[in-house]
N, C-alpha and C positions, 0 to 999 in steps of 0.2 A: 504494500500500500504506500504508495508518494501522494505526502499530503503537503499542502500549502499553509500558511500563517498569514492572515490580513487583518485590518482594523474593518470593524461592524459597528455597526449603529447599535443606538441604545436599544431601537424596536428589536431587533434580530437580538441581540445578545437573550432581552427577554424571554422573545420567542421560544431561544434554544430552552432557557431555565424552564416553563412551564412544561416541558415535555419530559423534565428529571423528577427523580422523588429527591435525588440528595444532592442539594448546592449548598455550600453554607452563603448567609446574608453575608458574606464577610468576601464575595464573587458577584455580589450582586450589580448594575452598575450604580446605583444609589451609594453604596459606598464610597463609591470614590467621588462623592457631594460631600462625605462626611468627613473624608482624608483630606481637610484642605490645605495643607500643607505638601498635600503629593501633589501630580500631573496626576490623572488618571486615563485609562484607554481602554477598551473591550475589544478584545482579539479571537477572531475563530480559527477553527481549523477545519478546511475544506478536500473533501474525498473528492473531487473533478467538482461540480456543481453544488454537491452535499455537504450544506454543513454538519458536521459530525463531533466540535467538541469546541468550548468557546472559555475565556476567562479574563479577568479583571487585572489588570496588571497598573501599580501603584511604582509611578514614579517620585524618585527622591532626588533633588539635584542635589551636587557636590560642590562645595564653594571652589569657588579659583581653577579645577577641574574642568568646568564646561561637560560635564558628565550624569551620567545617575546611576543608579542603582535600580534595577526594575524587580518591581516585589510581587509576588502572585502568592496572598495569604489564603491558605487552604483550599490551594487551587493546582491547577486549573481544572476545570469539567471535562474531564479525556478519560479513554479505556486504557487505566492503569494494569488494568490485565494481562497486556498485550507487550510486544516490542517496545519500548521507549523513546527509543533512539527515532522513531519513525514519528513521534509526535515534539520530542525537546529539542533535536536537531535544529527545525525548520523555524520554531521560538526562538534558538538562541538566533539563528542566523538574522534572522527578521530584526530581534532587539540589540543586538551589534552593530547593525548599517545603522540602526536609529538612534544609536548615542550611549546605549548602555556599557558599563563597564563590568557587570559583573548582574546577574540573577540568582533570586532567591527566593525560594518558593516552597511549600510547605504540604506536599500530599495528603491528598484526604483518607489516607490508605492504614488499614492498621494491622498493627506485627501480633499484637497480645493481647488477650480479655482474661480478667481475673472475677470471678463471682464473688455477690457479695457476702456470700459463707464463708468463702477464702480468704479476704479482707478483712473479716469480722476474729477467725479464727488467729489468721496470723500478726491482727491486733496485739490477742492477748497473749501471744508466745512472746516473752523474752527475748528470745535467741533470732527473732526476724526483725530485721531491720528497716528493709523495701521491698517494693513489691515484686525488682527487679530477680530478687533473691526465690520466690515462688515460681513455681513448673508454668503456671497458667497453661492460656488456649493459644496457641503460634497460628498464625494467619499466615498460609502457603504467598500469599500474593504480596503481603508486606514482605518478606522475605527476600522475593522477586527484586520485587521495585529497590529495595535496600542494595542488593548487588548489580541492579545494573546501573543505578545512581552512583557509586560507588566506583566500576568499570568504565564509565563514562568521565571522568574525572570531577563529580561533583561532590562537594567539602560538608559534612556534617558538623552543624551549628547549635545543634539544643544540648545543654548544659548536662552534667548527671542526674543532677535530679529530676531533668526533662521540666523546668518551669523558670525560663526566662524572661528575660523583656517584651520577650516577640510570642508568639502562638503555642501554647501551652502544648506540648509531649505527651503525658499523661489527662486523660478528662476521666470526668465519672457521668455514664448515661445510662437511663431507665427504658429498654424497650418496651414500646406497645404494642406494634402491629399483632392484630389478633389478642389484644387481650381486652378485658373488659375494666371498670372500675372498680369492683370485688377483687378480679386478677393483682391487679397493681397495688389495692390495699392489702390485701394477702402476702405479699412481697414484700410488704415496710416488718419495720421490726415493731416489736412492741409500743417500745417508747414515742416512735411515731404516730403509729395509731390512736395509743392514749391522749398525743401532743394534738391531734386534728380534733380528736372528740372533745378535747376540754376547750379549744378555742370556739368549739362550734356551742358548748354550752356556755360557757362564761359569755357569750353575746357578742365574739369577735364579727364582723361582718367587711367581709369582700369587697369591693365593685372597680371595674375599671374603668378610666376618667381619663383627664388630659392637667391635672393640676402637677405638673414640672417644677412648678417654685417648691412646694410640700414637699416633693420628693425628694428635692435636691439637700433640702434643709436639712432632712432627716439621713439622708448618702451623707455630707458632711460630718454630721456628727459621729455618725458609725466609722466615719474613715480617722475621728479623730480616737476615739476609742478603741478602734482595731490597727491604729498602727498601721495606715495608708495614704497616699496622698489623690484627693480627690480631683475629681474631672469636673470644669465648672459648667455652671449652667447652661452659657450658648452651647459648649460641646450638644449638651441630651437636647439644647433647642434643634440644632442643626440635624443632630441624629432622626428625632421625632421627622421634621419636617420632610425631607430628603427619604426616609425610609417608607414613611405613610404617602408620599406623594407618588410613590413608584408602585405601591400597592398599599389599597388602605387596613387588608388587613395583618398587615407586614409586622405591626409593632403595635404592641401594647401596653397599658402602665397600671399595675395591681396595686389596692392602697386596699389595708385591713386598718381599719376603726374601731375601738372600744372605747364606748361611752362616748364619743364623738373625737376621742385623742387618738391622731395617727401612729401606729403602733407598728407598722411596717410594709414595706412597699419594694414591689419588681420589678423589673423590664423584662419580657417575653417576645420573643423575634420567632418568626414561623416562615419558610421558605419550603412548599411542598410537601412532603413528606417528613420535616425534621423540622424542631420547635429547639429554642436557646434558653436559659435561663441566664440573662444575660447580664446584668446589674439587680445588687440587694442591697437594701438598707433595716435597720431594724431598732428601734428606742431599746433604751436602758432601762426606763423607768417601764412598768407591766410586760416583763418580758416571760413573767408568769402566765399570762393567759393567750402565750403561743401564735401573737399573730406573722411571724415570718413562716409556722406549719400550714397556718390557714392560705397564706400565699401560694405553697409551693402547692398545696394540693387544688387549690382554684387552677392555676396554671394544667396541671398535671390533667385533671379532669378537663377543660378547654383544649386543650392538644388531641385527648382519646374522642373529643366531639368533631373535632378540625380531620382527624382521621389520618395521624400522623403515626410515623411508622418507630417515631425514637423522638426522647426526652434530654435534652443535654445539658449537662448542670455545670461546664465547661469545666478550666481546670483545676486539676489536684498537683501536688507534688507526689515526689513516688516513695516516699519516708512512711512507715509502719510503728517508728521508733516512740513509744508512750513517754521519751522525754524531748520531742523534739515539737514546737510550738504549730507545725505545721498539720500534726496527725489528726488535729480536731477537725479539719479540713472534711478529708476521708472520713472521718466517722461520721459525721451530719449526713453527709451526702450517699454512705453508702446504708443507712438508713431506711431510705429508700428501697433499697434495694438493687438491682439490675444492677451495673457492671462495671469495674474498674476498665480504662482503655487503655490503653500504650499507642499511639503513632507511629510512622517512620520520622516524625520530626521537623525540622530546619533544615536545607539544602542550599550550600552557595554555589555556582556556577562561575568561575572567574574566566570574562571575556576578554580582557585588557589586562594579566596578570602583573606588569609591574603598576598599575594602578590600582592595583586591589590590593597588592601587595602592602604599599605605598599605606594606601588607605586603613588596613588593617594596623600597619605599624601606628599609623597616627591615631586610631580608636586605643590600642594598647597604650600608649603613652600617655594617654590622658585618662585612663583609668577607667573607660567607658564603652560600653558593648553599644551598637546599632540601636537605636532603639525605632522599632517596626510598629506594629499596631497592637496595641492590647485593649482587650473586650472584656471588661467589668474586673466591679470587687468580688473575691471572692468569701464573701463574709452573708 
């Protein structure tokens, strides 16, 4: 198969999405409204006439350079299945003529699933540290894709712990296809069920709304309490705007209420088949009557109505270790239930290697990794 690489319109790029179950929102072209600091472009890839695989590529320029960086986060929409070389080829060659120094792009392909009995159990062992260290489920095709990115000359970039500045390695997500809401509660642990039924008696109440300033109030505060630094306002205006304008029902903003005090509040992103949990915030004060449970299950429940295929609670670090501040992470989220992930990661591409080179030496010396796009608290 010789296939071609050209720039598409925003109608076609959509086109192609509605015909997927899995693109993340993070491919979408509305994204690159929200990357206003990139270039953004939508690029397909054509069988003779057919388009057959299309993705969102985020440019960064380089000071003094006259360069960029082209980023395709969780992307691109291609049959990773297959040959590689028959679709990254004709990307790279395309993004070379046109000014790039180097690509970086982050498959949506995955190596490993750990259940969350496995997580739960190797919690409580001592002697497990991560997740890396358990047998898990190996994915023949991540596998794949790992040696022939690998063979290809392309550079892996996600940290140990698989949780950097850029697009998280490790996520924890809840399948649904085929299941019901019995299913899915069936699946939480205890402590979750009892955490939904006490919010849903103590009078926590739901509804999804468009009030941004509330949310934000309450994102801030949790970001001051959990030790993160928050994203300001215009950011979620621009997000809201940009994502709902490309499809209204793209994005939405969950606020639980008790006694009329906002109590906790989501961002939920849905693209086909797969729904994000994407940004949380949560009060200090009545965090007894459980309304960041009552969120997740409004969400959870809305997605199995939307008819989606998987729940994404983005990501985790891959630590196990009960003294390290991250395992609280994992344990909320696997809760739930469904499944720890593993990725194949961050990939660089070096097209202009004493420029990358160049470049990396000057990111090393100042003490500072790339920083790409990252998608919510994970609190």
């Amino acid at each position: 198969m010789r296939l071609t690489v050209t720039p598409i319109s925003t109608a076609e790029h959509l086109a192609y999405i509605a015909t997927q179950r899995s693109v993340s929102f993070l491919q979408t072209p509305a994204w690159g409204e929200v990357k206003t600091e990139w270039r953004s472009e939508s690029l397909g890839w054509y069988d003779g006439p057919r388009l057959v695989g299309a993705g969102l590529v985020l440019h960064r320029p380089v000071p003094r350079l006259g360069t960029t960086l082209a980023y395709l986060p969780e992307g691109p929409s291609i049959d990773w299945a297959g040959d590689l070389s028959s679709w990254l080829d004709p990307l790279a060659t395309y993004l070379k003529a046109h000014g790039a120094f180097a690509i970086r792009l982050v498959p949506p392909v995955r190596t490993h699933t750990w259940s969350a009995a496995v997580v739960k159990a190797a919690v409580a062992n001592p002697e497990v540290r991560r997740l890396t260290e358990l047998p898990g489920c190996a994915d023949p095709i991540g596998a794949r894709v790992t040696e022939q990115l690998l063979q290809a000359g392309w550079l892996p970039q996600s940290p140990d712990d698989g949780f950097g500045v850029g697009q998280p390695q490790f996520k924890y997500e809840v399948p649904l296809a085929g299941r019901t809401e019995d299913d899915v509660l069936a699946g939480m642990n205890q402590l979750w069920r009892r955490n939904i039924k006490k919010a849903a008696r103590t009078g926590v109440e739901v509804t999804v709304g468009d009030d941004l300033a509330a949310f934000h109030e309450l994102y801030v505060h949790t970001a001051a309490r959990d030790h993160f630094t928050p994203r300001p306002l215009p950011y979620f205006e621009t997000m809201f705007s940009a994502l709902r304008a490309e499809d209204p029902t793209r994005l939405s903003l969950y606020s639980a209420h008790h006694q009329g005090d906002l109590v906790a509040a989501s961002i939920l992103v849905r693209v086909g088949g797969r729904a994000w949990y994407s940004y949380g915030a949560s009060a200090t004060a009545k965090r007894d009557v459980r309304g960041s449970n009552a969120c997740q299950w409004a969400m959870i429940r809305d997605s199995l109505a939307a008819g989606c295929d998987v729940y994404d609670l983005r990501g985790i670090t891959s630590t196990l270790d009960a003294n390290d501040p991250h395992v609280g992470l994992i344990q909320f989220k696997a809760g739930l239930g469904g499944q720890a992930v593993r990725y194949v990661g961050e990939w660089d591409l070096p097209l202009r290697p004493v420029l990358y080179r160049g470049f990396s030496l000057y990111l090393r010396r100042r003490g500072k990794r790339l920083r790409t796009t990252s998608v919510g608290s994970l609190t």
